[in-house]
C-alpha positions as CSV (number, residue, x, y, z in Angstrom):
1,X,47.6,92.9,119.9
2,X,48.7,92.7,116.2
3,X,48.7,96.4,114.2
4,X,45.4,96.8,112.6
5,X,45.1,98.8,108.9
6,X,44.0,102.5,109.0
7,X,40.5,102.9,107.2
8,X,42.5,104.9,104.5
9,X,45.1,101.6,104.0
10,X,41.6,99.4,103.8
11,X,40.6,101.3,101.5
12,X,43.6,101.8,98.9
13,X,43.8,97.5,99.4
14,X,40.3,97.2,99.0
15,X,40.2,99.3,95.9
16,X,42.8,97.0,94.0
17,X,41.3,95.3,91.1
18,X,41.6,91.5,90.7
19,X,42.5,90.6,87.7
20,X,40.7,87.1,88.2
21,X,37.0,88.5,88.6
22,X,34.9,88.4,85.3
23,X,32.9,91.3,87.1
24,X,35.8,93.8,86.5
25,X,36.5,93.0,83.1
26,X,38.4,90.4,80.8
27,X,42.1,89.6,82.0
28,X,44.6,86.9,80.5
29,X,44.4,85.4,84.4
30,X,40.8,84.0,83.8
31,X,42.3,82.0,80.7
32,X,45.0,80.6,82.6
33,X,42.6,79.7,85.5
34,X,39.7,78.3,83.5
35,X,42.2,76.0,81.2
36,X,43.6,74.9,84.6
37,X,40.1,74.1,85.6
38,X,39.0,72.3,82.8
39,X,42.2,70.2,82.7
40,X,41.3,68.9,85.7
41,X,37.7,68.0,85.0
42,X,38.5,66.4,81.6
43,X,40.5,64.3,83.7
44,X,38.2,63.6,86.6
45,X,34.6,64.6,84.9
46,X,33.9,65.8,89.2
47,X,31.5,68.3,89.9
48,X,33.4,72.2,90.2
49,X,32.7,74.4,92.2
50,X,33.5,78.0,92.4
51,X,34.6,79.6,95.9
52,X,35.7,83.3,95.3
53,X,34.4,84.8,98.9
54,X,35.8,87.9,100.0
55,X,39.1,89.7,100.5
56,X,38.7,90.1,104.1
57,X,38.8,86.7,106.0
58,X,38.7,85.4,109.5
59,X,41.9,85.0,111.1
60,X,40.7,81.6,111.9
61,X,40.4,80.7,108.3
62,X,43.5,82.0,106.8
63,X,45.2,80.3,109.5
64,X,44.3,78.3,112.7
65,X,41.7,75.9,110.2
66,X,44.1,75.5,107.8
67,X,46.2,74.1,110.5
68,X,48.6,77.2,111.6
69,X,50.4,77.2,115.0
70,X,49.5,79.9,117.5
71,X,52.8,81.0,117.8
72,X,53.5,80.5,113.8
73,X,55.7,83.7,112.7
74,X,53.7,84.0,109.8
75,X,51.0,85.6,112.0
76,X,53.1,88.9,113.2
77,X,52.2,91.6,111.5
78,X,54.8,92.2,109.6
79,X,53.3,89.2,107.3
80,X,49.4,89.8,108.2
81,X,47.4,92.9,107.0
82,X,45.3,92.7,110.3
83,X,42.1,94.4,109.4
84,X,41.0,93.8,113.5
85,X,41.3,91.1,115.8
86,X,39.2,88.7,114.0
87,X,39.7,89.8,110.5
88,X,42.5,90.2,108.2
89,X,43.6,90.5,104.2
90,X,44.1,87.2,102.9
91,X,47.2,86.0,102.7
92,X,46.6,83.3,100.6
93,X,43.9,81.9,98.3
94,X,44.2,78.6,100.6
95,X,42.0,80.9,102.9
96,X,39.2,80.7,101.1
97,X,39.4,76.8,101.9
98,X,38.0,76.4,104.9
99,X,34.3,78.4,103.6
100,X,34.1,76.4,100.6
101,X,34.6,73.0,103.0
102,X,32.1,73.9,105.0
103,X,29.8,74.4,102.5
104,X,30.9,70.7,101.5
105,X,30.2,69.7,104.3
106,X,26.5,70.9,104.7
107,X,25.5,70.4,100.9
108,X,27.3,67.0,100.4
109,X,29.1,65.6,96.7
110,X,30.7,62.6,96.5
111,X,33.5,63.8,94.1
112,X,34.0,67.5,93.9
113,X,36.7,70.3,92.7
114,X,36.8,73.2,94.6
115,X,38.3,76.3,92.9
116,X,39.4,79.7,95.1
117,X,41.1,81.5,92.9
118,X,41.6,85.6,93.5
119,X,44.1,88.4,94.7
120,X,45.8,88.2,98.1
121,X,48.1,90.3,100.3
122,X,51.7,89.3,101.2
123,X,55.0,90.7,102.3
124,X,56.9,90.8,99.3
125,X,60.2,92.1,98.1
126,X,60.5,94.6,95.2
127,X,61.4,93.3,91.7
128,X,60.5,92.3,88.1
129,X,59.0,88.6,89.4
130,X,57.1,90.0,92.8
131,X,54.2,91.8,94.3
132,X,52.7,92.5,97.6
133,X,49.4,91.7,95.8
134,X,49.6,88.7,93.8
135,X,46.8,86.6,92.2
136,X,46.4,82.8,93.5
137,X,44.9,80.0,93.0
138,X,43.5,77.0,95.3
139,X,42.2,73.8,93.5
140,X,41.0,71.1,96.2
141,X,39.6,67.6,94.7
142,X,37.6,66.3,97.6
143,X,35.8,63.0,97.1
144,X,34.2,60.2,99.6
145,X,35.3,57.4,96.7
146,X,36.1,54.2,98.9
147,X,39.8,54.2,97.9
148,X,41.5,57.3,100.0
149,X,43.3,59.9,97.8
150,X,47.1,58.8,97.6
151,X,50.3,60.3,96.3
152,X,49.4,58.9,92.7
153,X,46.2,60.7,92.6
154,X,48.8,63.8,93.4
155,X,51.0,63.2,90.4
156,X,48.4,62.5,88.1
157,X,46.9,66.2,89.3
158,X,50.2,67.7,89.3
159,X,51.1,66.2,85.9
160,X,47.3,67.0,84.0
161,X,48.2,70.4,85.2
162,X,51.7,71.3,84.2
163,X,50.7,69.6,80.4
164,X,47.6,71.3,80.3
165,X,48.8,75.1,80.8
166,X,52.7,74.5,79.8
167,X,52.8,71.5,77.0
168,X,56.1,69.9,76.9
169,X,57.7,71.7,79.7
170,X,59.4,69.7,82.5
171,X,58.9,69.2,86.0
172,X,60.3,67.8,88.8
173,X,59.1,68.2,92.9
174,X,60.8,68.4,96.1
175,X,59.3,67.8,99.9
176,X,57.8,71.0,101.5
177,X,55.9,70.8,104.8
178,X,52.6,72.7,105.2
179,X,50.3,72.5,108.2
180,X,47.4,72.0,105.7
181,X,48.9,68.8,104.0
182,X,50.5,65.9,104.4
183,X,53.1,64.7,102.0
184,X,53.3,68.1,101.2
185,X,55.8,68.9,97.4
186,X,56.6,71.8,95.8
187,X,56.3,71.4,92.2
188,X,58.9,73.3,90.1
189,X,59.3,73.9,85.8
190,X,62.1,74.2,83.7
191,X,62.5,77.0,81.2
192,X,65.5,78.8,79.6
193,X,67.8,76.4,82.1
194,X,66.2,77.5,85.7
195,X,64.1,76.0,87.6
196,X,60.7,78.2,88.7
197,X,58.6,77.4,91.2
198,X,54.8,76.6,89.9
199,X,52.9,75.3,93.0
200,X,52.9,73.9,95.5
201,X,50.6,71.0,96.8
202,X,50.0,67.5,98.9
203,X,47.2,65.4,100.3
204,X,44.4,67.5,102.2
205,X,45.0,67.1,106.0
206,X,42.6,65.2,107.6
207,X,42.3,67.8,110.6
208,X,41.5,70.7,107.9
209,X,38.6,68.2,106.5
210,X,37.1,67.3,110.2
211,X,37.4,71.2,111.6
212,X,35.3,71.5,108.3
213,X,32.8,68.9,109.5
214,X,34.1,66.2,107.1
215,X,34.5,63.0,108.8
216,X,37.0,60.3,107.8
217,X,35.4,59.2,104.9
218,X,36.9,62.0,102.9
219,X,40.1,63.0,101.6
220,X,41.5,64.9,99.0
221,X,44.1,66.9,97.2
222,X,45.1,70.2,97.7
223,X,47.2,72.4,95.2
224,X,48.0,75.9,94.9
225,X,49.4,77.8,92.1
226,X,50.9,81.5,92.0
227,X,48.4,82.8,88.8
228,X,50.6,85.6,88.0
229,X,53.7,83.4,87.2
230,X,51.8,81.0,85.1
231,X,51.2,84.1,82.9
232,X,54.0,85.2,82.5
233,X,55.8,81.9,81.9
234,X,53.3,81.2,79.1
235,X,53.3,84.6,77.4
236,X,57.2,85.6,78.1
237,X,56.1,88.8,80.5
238,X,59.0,90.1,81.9
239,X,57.8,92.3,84.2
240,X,54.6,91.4,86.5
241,X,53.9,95.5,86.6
242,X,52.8,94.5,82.4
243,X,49.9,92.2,83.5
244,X,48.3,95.6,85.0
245,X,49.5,98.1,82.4
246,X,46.9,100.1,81.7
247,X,48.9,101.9,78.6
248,X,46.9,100.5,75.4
249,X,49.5,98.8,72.9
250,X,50.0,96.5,76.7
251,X,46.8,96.0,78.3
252,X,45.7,94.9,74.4
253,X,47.6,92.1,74.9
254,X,46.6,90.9,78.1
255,X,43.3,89.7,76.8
256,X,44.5,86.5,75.1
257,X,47.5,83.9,75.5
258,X,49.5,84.9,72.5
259,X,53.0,85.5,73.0
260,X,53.8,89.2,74.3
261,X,55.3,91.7,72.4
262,X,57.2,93.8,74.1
263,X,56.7,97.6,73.7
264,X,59.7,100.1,73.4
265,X,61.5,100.3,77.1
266,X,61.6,102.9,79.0
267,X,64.9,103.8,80.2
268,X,66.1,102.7,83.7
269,X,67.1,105.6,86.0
270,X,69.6,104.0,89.1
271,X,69.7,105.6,92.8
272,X,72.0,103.8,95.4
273,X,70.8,104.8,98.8
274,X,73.0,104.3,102.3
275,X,70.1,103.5,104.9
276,X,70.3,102.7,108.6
277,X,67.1,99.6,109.3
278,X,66.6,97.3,112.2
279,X,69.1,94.4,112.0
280,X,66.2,91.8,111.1
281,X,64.9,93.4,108.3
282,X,64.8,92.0,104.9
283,X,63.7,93.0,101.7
284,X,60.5,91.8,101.8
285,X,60.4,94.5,104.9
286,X,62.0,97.5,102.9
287,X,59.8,96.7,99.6
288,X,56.4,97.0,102.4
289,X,57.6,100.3,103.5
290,X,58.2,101.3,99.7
291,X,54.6,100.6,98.6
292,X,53.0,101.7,101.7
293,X,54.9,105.4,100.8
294,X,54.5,105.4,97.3
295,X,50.6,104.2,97.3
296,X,49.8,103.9,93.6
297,X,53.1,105.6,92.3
298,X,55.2,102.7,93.3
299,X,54.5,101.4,89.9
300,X,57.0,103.0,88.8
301,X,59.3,101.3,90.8
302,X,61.0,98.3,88.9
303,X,63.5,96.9,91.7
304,X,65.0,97.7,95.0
305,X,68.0,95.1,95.7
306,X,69.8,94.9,98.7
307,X,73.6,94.8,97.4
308,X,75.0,95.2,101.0
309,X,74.3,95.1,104.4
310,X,77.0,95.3,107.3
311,X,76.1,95.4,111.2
312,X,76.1,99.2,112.4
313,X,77.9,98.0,115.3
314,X,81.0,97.5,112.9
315,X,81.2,100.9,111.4
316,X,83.1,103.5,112.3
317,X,82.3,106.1,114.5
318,X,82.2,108.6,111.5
319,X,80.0,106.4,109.4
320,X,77.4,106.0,112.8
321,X,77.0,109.9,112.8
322,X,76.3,110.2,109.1
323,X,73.7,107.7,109.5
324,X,72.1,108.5,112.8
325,X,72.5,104.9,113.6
326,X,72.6,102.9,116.5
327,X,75.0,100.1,117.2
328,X,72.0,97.6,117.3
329,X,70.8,98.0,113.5
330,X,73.1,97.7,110.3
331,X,73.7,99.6,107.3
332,X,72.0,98.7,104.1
333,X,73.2,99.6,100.3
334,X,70.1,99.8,98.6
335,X,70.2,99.8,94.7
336,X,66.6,101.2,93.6
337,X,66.0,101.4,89.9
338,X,62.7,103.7,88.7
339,X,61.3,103.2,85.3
340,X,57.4,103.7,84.4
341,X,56.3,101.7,82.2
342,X,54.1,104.2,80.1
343,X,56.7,106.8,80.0
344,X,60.1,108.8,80.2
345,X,61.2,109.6,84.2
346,X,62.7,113.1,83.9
347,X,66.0,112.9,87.2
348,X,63.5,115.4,89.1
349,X,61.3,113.5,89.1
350,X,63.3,110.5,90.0
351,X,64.9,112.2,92.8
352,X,61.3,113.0,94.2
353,X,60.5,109.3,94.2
354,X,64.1,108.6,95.6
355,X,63.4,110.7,98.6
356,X,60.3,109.4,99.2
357,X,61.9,106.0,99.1
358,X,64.4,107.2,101.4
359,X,62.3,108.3,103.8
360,X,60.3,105.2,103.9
361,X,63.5,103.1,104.8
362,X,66.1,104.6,106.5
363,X,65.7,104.5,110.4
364,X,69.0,106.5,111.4
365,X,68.1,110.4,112.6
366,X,70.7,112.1,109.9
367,X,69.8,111.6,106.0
368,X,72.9,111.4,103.9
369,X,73.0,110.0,100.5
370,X,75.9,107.1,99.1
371,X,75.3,107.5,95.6
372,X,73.3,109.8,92.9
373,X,73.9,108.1,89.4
């Protein structure tokens, strides 16, 4: 049986604010969605329709209609904010899918766009380009046209998309395999001489339509796109803490699509931490266990980078004790750097959130620091 949130966790999730939703005020997000939506019907002219639903989902709709194994490792609850047994967090927007097909299915169109866009909850590492509570969005053009929806139909979507909300940029896609496609791509931009990942997308599964009560007649495409990146891509946000700034010079700014001006830096203060973990932990792990300690202070959190990682089993005796470690987990060189965005970390209060960190990662039964700087 999968861990379930505490009434208090609900709660602090619950009480997030997405930054999509008209009903909690104006956001730069609902730009970048409704230009992607109207893209797409300037193309098409289909009929739109919106499918928000709510944060908590069935299990059965975030995963086994969309397609998802039983045995799928992206249902453990390290990944899953299990709300019960039947009910969990979102994980994706493409959860809201399944809801919005069914009410396809019972009030027919012949050629429609459906658009779930909203916050979700994902294991996530710590850094300047993630969040364990990013906004996403699902567009799915579902018609009953004679001709089937093909790969050409994809890269017309893909292409009205990525010149609609990032004019002249390039883009290029690779094969990625989703239980919810077929011909599934990831579709990727280049800016400054990387490559970033936009969306991904493919052909809507046939099995996804027909759990849905869609019979063969339909098809579709199915897209998703990370909202938060698109922002920051097209304004030049560094940071994704900015798009939820509440300090006013910054959240004036995330009301349009001008190009952001950045406001005087804070300065950085460094901690390196020693930590013993479990040997299959990642950083997608540690930065969980960070935001679950810190609750709303882990905003001032900017990064925590694993620099090093060596199996305890290899360590000297010595270094075991100082740890309280066990030969079956390994030792981890964290690098965590604190700045608030709003204002100046004094080093006491930097070591307060360095302990707390701490605390929330290190598994050994001693506590000894590697490095104050």
């Amino acid at each position: 049986m999968p861990a379930h949130l505490s009434p208090a966790q609900l709660a602090r999730d619950l009480s997030i604010r997405d930054l999509t939703d008209p009903a909690a005020g104006p956001h730069a997000l609902q730009l970048v969605l409704n230009h992607a939506v109207e893209a797409l019907t300037n193309r098409w002219g289909c009929e739109v329709r919106w499918c928000r639903g709510e944060r908590t989902v069935t299990v059965e709709d975030n995963y086994d209609n969309l397609g998802y194994r039983p045995d799928d490792i992206t249902r453990d609850a390290r990944y899953t904010r299990y709300v019960d047994d039947q009910r969990m967090l979102r994980s994706h927007s493409s959860a809201l899918i399944p809801a919005a097909l069914r009410v396809l299915a019972a009030d027919p169109a012949d050629d429609v766009l459906l658009v779930c866009p909203g916050l979700v909850y994902r294991r996530d590492s710590i850094d300047r380009l993630h969040t364990g509570t990013p906004h996403q969005l699902d567009l799915w053009r579902i018609t009953r046209r004679p001709a089937p929806m093909t790969t050409d139909d994809l890269d017309g979507m893909v292409t009205t998309l990525v010149e609609g909300l990032l004019p002249g940029a390039k883009h290029r896609h690779e094969d990625r395999v989703h239980p919810y496609t077929l011909s599934g791509r990831q579709v990727d931009v280049y800016r400054d001489g990387e490559r970033i990942e936009v969306a991904e997308c493919g052909l809507a599964h046939p099995k996804v339509l027909e759990r849905a009560g869609l019979d063969a007649s339909w098809s579709g495409l199915a897209l998703g796109m990370g909202l938060d990146r698109m922002l920051m891509l097209l304004k030049g946000i560094p940071d994704i803490r900015i798009l939820r700034s509440t300090e006013a010079s910054v959240a004036a700014q995330m009301t349009d699509l001008t190009p952001y001006r950045a406001v005087s830096a804070m300065p950085a203060i460094r901690r390196d931490l020693s930590v013993a973990v479990d040997r299959d932990d990642l950083a997608e792990d540690l930065g969980d266990r960070v935001r679950d300690a810190l609750g709303p202070d882990a905003d001032c959190v900017e990064t925590v980078e694993i620099l090093s990682q060596t199996p305890c089993a290899e360590l000297p005796p010595q270094a075991l004790e100082r740890l309280g470690a066990r030969p079956d987990q390994k030792n981890v060189l964290l690098k965590v750097v604190l700045r608030h965005l709003d204002g100046t970390l004094i080093d006491h209060d930097a070591n307060l959130f360095r302990d707390r960190v701490y605390a929330a990662v290190h598994q050994g039964s001693a506590h000894q620091w590697a490095t104050v700087s």
